[in-house]
ZAVO-845411 format. One record per residue: residue number from 1; residue in three letters; y, z, x of N, C-alpha, C, O in turn. Coordinates in nm, 3 decimals, padded with zeros to 5 digits, always signed. Each point is the difference from the previous one (the first is absolute). Layout:
NUM ALA Y Z X Y Z X Y Z X Y Z X
...
***
This chain:
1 UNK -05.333 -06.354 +07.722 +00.053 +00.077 -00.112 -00.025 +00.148 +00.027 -00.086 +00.037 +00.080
2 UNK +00.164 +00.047 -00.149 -00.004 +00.105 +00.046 -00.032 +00.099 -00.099 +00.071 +00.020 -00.099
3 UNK -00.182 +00.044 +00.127 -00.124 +00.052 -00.097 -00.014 +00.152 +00.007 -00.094 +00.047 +00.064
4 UNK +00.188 +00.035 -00.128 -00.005 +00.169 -00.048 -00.129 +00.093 +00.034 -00.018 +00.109 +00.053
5 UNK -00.095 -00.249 -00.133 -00.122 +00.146 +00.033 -00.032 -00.051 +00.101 +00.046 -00.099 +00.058
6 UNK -00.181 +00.211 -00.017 -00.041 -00.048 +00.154 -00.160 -00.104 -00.058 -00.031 -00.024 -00.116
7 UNK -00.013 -00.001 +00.194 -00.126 -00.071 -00.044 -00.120 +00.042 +00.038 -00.111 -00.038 -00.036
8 UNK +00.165 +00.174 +00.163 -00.139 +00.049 +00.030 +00.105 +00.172 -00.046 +00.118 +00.010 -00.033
9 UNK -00.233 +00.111 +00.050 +00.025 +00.109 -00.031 +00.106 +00.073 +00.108 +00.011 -00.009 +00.122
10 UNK +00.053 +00.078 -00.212 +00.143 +00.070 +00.125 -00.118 +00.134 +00.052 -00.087 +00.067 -00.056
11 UNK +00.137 -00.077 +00.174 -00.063 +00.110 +00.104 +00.059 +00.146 -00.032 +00.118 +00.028 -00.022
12 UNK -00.240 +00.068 +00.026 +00.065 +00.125 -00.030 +00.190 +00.036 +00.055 +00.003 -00.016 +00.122
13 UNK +00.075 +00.039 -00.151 +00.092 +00.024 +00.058 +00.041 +00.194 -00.053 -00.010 +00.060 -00.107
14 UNK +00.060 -00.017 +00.252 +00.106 +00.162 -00.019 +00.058 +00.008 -00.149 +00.048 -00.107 -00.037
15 UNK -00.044 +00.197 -00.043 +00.101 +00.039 -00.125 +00.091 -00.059 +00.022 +00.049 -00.071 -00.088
16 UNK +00.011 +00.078 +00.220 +00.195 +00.026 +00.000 +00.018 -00.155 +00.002 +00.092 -00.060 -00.055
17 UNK -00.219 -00.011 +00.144 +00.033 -00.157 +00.035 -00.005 -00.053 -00.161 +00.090 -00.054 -00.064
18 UNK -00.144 +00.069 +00.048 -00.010 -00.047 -00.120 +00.091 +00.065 -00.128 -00.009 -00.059 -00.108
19 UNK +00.074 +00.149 +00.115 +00.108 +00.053 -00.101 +00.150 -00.081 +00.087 +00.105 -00.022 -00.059
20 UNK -00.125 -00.005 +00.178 +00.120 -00.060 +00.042 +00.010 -00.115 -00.002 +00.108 -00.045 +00.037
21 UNK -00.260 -00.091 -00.100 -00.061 -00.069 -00.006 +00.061 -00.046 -00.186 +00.039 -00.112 -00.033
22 UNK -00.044 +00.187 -00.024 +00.031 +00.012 -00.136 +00.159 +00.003 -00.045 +00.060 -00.067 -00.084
23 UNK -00.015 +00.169 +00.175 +00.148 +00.003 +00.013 +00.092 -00.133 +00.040 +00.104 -00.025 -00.061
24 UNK -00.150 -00.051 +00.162 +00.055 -00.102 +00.051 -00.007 -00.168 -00.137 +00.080 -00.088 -00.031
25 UNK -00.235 +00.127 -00.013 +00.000 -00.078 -00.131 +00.118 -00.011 -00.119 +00.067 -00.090 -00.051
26 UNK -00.082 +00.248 +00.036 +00.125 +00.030 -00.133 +00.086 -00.090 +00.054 +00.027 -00.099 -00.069
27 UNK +00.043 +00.116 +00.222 +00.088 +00.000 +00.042 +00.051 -00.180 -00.032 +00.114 -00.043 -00.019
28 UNK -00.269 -00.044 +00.022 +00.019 -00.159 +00.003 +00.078 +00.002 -00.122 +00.114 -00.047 +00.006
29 UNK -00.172 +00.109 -00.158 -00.037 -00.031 -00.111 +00.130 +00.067 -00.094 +00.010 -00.002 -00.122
30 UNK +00.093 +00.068 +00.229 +00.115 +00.028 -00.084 +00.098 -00.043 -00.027 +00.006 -00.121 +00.020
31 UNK +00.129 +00.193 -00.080 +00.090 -00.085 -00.050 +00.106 -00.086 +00.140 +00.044 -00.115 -00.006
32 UNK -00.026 +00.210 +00.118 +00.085 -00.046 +00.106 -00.097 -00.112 +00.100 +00.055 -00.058 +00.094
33 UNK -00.164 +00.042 -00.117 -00.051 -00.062 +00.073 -00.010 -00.162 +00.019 -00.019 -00.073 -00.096
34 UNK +00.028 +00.045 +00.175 +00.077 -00.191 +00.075 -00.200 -00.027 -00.066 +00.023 -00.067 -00.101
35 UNK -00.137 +00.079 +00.103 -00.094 -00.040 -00.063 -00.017 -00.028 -00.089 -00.039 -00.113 -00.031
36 UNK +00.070 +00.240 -00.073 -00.055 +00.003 -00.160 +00.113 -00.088 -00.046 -00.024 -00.054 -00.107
37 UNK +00.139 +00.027 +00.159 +00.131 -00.087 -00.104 -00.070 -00.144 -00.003 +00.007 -00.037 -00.118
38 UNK -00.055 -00.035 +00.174 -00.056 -00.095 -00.044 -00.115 -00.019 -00.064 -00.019 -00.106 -00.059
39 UNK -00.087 +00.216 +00.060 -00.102 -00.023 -00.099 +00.072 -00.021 -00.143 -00.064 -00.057 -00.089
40 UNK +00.227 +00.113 +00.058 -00.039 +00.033 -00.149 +00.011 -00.142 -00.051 -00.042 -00.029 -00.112
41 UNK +00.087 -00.042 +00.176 +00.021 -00.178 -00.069 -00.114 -00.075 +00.055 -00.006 -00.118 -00.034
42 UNK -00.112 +00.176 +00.134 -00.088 -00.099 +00.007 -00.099 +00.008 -00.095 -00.009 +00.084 -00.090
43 UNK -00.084 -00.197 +00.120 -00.080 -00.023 -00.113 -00.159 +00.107 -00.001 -00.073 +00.018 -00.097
44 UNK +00.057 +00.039 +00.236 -00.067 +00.062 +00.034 +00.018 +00.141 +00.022 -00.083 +00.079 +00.045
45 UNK +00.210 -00.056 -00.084 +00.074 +00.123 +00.063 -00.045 +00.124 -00.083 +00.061 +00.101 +00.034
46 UNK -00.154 -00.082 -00.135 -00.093 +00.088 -00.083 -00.076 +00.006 +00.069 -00.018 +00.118 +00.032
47 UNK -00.069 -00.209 +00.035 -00.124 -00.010 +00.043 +00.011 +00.106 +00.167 -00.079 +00.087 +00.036
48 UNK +00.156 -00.118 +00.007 +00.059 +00.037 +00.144 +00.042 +00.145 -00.065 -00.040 +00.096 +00.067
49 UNK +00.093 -00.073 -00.152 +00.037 +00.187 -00.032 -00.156 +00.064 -00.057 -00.024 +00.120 +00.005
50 UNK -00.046 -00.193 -00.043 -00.150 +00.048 -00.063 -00.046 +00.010 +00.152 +00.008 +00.117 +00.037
51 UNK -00.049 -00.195 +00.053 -00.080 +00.009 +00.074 +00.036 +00.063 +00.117 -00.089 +00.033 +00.078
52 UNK +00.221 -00.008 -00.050 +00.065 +00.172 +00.041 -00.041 +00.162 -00.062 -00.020 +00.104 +00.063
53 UNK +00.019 -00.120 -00.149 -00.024 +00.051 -00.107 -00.154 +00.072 +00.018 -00.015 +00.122 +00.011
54 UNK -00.115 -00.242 -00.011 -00.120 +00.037 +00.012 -00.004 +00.044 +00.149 -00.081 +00.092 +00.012
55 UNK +00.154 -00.134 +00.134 +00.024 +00.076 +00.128 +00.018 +00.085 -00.007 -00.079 +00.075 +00.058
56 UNK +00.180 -00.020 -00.124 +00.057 +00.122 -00.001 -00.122 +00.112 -00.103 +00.010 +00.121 +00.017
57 UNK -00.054 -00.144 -00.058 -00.094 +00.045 -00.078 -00.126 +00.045 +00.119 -00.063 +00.104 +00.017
58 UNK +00.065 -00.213 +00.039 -00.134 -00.002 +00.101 +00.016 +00.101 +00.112 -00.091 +00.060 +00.056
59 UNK +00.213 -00.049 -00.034 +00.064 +00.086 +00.125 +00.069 +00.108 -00.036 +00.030 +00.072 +00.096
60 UNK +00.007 -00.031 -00.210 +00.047 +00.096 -00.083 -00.143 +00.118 +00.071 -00.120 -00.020 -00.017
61 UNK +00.182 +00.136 +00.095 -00.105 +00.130 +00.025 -00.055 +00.058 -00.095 +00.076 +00.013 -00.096
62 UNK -00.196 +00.034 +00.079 -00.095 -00.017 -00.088 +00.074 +00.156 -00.069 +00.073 +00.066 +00.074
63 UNK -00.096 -00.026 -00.196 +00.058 +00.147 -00.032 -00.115 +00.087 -00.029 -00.094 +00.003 -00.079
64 UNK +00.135 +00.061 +00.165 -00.106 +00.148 +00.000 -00.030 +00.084 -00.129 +00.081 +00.063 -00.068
65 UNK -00.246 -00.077 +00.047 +00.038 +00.077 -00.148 +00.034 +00.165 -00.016 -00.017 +00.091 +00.080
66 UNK +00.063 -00.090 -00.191 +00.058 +00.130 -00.002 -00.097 +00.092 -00.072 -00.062 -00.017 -00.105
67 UNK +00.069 +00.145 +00.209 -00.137 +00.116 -00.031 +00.040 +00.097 -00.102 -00.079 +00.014 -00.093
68 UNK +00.184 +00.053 +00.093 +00.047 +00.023 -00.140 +00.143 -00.017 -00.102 +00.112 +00.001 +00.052
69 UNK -00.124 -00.013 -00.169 +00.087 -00.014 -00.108 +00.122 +00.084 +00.060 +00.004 +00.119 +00.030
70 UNK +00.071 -00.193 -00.025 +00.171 +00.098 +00.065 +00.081 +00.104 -00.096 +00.081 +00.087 +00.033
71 UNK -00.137 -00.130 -00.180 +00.029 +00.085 -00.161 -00.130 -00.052 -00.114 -00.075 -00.098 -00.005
72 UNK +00.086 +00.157 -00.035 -00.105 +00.012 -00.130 +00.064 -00.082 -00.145 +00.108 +00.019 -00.057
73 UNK -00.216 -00.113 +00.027 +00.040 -00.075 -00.116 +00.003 +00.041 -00.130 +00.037 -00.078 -00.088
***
């Protein structure tokens, strides 16, 4: 069976590998895609967009915090 998360920890990876890592995900999980058309009638096919979902999360590049306010509230 074929299992989304990993079971041991993902290895540091480059920004870009991993923003191109993220990109290719969207890419499963959209509307033109020969993948996602059959989740929407399976019985699991939530479970399989959630646990893309928490990948993409995991591999999503971390965001740099921001040092100052860009306008005043």
């Amino acid at each position: 069976m074929f299992h989304l998360c990993p079971s041991e920890p993902i290895p540091a990876f480059p920004p870009d590998l991993r923003t191109l890592a993220v990109d290719a995900l969207n890419q499963v999980v959209s509307e033109p895609s020969e993948l996602a058309e059959p989740w929407g009638d399976a019985p699991d096919g939530p479970k399989r967009r959630q646990g893309i979902t928490r990948f993409r999360d995991v591999l999503g590049p971390p965001v740099p915090p921001q040092e100052e306010a860009l306008f005043e509230v």
